[in-house]
N, CA, C and O atoms as a DFTB+ gen file, in Angstrom:
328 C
 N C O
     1  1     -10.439      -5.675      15.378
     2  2      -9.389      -4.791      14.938
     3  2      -9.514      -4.587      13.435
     4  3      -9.958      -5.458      12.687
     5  1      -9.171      -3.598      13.104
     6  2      -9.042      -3.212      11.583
     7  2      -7.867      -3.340      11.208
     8  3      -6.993      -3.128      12.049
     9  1      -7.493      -3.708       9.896
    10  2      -6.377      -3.747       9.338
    11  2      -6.259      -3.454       8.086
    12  3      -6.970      -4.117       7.331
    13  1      -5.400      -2.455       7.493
    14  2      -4.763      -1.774       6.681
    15  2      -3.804      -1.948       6.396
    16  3      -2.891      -1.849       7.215
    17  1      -3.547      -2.346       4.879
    18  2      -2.328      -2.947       4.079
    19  2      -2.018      -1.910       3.064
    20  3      -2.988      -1.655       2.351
    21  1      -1.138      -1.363       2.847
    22  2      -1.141      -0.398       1.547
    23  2       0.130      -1.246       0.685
    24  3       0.787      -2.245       0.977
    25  1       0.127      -0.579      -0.187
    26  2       0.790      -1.921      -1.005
    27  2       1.528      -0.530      -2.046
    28  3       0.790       0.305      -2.570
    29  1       2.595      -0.503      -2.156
    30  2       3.091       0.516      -3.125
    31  2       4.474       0.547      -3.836
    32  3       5.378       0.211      -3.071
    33  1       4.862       0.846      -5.036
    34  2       5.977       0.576      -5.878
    35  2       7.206       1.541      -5.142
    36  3       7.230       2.750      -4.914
    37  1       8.419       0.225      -4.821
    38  2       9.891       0.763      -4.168
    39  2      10.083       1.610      -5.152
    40  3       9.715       1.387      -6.305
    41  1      10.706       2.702      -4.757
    42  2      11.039       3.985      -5.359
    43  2      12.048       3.456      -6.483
    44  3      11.886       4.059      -7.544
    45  1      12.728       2.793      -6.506
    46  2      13.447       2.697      -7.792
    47  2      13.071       1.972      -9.239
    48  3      13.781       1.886     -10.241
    49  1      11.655       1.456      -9.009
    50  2      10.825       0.846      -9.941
    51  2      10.154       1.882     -11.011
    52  3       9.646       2.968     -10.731
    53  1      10.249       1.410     -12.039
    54  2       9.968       2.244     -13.166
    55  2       8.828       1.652     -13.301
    56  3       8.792       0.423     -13.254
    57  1       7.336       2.612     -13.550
    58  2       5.715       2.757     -12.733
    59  2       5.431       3.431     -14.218
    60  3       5.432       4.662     -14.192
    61  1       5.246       2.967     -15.205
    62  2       4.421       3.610     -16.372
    63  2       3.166       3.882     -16.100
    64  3       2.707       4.598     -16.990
    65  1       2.221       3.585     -15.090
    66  2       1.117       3.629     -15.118
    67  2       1.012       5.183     -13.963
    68  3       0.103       5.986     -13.749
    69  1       2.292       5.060     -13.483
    70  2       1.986       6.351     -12.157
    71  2       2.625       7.233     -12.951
    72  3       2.397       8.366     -12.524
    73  1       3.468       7.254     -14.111
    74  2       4.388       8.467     -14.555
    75  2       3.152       9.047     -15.514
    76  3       3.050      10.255     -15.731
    77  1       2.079       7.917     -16.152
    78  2       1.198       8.301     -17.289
    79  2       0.124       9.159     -16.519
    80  3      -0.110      10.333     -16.805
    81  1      -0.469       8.501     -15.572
    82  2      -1.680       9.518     -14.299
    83  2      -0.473      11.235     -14.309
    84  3      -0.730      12.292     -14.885
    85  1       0.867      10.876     -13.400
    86  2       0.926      12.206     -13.154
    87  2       1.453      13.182     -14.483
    88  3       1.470      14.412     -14.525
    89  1       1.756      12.481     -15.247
    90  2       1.819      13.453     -16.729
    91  2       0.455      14.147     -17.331
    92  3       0.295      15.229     -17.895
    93  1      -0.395      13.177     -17.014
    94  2      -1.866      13.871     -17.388
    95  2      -2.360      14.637     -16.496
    96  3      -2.879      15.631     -17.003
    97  1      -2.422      14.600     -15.367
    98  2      -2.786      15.628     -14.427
    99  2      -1.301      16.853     -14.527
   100  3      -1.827      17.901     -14.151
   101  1      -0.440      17.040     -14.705
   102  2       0.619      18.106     -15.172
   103  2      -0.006      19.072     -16.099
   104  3      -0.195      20.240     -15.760
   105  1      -0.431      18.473     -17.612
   106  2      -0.909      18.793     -18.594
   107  2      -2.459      19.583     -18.156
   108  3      -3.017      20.486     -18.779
   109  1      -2.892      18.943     -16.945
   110  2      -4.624      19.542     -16.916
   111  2      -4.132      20.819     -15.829
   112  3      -5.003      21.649     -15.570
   113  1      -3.105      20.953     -15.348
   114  2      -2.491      22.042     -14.988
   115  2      -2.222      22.088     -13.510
   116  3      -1.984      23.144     -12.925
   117  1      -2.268      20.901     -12.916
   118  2      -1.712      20.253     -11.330
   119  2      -0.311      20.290     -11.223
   120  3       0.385      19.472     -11.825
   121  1       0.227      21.290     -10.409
   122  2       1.887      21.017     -10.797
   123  2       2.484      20.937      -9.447
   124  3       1.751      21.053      -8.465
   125  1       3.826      20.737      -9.311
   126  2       4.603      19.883      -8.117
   127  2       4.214      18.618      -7.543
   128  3       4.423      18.439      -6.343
   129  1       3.813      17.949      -8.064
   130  2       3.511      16.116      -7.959
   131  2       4.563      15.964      -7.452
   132  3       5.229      15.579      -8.413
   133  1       5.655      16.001      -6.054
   134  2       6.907      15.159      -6.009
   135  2       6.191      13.866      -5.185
   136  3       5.399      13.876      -4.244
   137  1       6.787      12.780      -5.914
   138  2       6.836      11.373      -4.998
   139  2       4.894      11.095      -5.315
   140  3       4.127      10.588      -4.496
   141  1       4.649      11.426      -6.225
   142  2       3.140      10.802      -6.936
   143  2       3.462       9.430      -7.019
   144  3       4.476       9.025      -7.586
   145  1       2.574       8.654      -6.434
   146  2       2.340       7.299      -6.297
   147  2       1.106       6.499      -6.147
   148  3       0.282       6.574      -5.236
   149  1       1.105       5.584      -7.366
   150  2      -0.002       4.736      -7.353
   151  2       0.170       3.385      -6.832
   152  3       0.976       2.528      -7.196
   153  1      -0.780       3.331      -5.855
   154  2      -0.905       1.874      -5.051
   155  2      -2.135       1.004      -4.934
   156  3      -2.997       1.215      -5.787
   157  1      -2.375       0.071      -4.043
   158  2      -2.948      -0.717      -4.109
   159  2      -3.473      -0.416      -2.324
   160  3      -2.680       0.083      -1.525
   161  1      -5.017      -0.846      -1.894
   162  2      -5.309      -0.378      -0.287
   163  2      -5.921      -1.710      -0.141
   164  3      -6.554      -2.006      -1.154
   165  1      -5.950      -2.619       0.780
   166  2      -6.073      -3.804       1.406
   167  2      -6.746      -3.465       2.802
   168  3      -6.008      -3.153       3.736
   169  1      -8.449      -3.525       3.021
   170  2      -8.901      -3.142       4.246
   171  2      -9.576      -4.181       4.796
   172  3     -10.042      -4.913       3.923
   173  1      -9.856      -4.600       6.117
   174  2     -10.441      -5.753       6.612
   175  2     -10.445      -6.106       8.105
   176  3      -9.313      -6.070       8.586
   177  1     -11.223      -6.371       8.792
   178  2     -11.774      -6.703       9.986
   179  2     -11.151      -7.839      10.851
   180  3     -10.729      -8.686      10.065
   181  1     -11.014      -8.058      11.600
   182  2     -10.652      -9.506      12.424
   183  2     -10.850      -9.231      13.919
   184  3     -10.545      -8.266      14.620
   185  1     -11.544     -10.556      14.214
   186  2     -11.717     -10.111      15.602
   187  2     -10.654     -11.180      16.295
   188  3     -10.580     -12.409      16.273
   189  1      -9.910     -10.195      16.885
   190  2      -8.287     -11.184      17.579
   191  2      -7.866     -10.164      18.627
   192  3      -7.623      -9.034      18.204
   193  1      -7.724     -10.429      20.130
   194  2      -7.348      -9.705      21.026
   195  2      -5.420      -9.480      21.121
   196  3      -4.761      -8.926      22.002
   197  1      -5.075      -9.991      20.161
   198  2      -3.406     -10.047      20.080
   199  2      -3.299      -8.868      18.857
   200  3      -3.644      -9.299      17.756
   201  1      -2.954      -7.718      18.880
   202  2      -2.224      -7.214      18.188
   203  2      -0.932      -8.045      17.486
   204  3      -0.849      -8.560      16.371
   205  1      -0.259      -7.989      18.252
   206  2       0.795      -8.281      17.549
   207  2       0.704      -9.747      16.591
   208  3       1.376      -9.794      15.561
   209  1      -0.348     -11.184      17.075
   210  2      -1.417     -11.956      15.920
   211  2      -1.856     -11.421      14.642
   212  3      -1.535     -11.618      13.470
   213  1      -2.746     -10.634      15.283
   214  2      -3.249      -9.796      14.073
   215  2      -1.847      -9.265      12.539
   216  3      -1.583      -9.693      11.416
   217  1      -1.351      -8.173      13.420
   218  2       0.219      -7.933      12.368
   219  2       0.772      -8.951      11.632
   220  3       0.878      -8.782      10.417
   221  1       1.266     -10.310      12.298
   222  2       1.780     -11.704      11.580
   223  2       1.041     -11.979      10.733
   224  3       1.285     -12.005       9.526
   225  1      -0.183     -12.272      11.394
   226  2      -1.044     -12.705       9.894
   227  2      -0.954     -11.741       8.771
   228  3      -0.620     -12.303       7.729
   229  1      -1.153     -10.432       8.655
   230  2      -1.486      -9.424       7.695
   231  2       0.317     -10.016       7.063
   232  3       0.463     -11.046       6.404
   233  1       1.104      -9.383       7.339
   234  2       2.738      -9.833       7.211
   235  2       2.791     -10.841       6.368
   236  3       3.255     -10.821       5.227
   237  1       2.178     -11.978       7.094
   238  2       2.411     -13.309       6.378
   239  2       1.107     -13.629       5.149
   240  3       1.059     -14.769       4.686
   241  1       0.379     -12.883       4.807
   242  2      -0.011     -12.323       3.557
   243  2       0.140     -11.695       2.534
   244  3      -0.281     -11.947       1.405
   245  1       0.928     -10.605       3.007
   246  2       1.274     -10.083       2.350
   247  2       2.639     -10.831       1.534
   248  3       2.645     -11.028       0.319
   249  1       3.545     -11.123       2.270
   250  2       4.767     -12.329       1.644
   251  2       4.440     -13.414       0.837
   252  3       5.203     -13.860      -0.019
   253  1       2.887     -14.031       1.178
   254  2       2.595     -15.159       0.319
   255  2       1.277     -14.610      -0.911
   256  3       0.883     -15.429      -1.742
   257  1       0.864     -13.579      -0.893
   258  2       0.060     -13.210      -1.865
   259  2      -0.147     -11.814      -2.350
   260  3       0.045     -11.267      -3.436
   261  1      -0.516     -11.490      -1.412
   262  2      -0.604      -9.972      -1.619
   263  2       0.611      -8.963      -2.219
   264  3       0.231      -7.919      -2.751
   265  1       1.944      -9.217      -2.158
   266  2       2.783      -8.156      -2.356
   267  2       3.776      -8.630      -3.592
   268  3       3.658      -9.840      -3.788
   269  1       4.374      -8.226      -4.150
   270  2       5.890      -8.719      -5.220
   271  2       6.635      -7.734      -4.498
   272  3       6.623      -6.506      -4.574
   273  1       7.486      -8.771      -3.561
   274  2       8.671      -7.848      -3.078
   275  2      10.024      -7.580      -3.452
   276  3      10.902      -6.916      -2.900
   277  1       9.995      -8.416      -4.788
   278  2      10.858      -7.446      -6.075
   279  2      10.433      -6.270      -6.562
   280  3      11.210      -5.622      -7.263
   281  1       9.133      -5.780      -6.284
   282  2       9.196      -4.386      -6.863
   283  2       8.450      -3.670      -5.957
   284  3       8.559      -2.444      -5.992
   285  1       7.772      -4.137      -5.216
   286  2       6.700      -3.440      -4.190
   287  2       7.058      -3.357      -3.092
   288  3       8.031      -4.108      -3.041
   289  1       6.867      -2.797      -1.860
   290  2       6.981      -2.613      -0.765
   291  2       5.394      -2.273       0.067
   292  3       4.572      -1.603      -0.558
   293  1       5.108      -2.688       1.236
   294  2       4.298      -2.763       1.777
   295  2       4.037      -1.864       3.530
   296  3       5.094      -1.610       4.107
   297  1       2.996      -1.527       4.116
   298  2       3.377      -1.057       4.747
   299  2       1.660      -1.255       5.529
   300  3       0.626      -0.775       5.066
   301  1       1.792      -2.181       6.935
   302  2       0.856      -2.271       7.803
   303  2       0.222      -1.590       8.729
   304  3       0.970      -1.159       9.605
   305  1      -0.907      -1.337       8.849
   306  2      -1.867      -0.592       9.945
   307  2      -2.596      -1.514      10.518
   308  3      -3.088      -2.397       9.814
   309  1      -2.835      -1.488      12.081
   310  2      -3.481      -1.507      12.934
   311  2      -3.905      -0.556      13.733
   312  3      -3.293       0.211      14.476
   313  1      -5.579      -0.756      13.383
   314  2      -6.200       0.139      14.222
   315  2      -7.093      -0.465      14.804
   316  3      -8.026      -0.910      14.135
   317  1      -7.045      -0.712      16.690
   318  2      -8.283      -0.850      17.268
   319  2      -9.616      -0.636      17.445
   320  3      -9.855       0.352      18.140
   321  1     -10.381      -1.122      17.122
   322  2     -12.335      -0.411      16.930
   323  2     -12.909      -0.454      18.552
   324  3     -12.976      -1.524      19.156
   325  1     -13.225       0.572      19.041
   326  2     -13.617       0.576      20.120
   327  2     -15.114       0.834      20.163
   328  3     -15.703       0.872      21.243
């Protein structure tokens, strides 16, 4: 199974680094950016016939390393490889 973690700042977090990207692309003349967001992509393999295994683990990674869920929010994919 594949698994996909995206990792991205809760909307009420103030993101200098995503307001500075979409101010510079504004200026190079890209306009209507609503909800421009810079994140983080977490991709990786496991071979486990439990979906719902698979999910816990990614979950319980993300809570112990991967995420600050004071400011970040996270959001899991599973996709089967056939």
């Amino acid at each position: 199974m594949k698994v996909i973690i995206n990792i991205f700042p809760k909307p009420d977090v103030l993101d200098p680094e995503t307001e500075a990207i979409k101010n510079s692309l504004e200026l190079l003349g890209f306009k209507n950016l609503n909800q421009f967001t810079l994140g983080k992509k977490f991709t990786y393999n496991v071979e486990d016939k439990s979906k719902k295994s698979v999910y816990n683990n990614a979950e319980d990674m993300c809570k112990k390393l991967l995420v600050n869920c004071v400011i970040e929010d996270y959001k899991i994919t599973i996709k089967e490889e056939i």
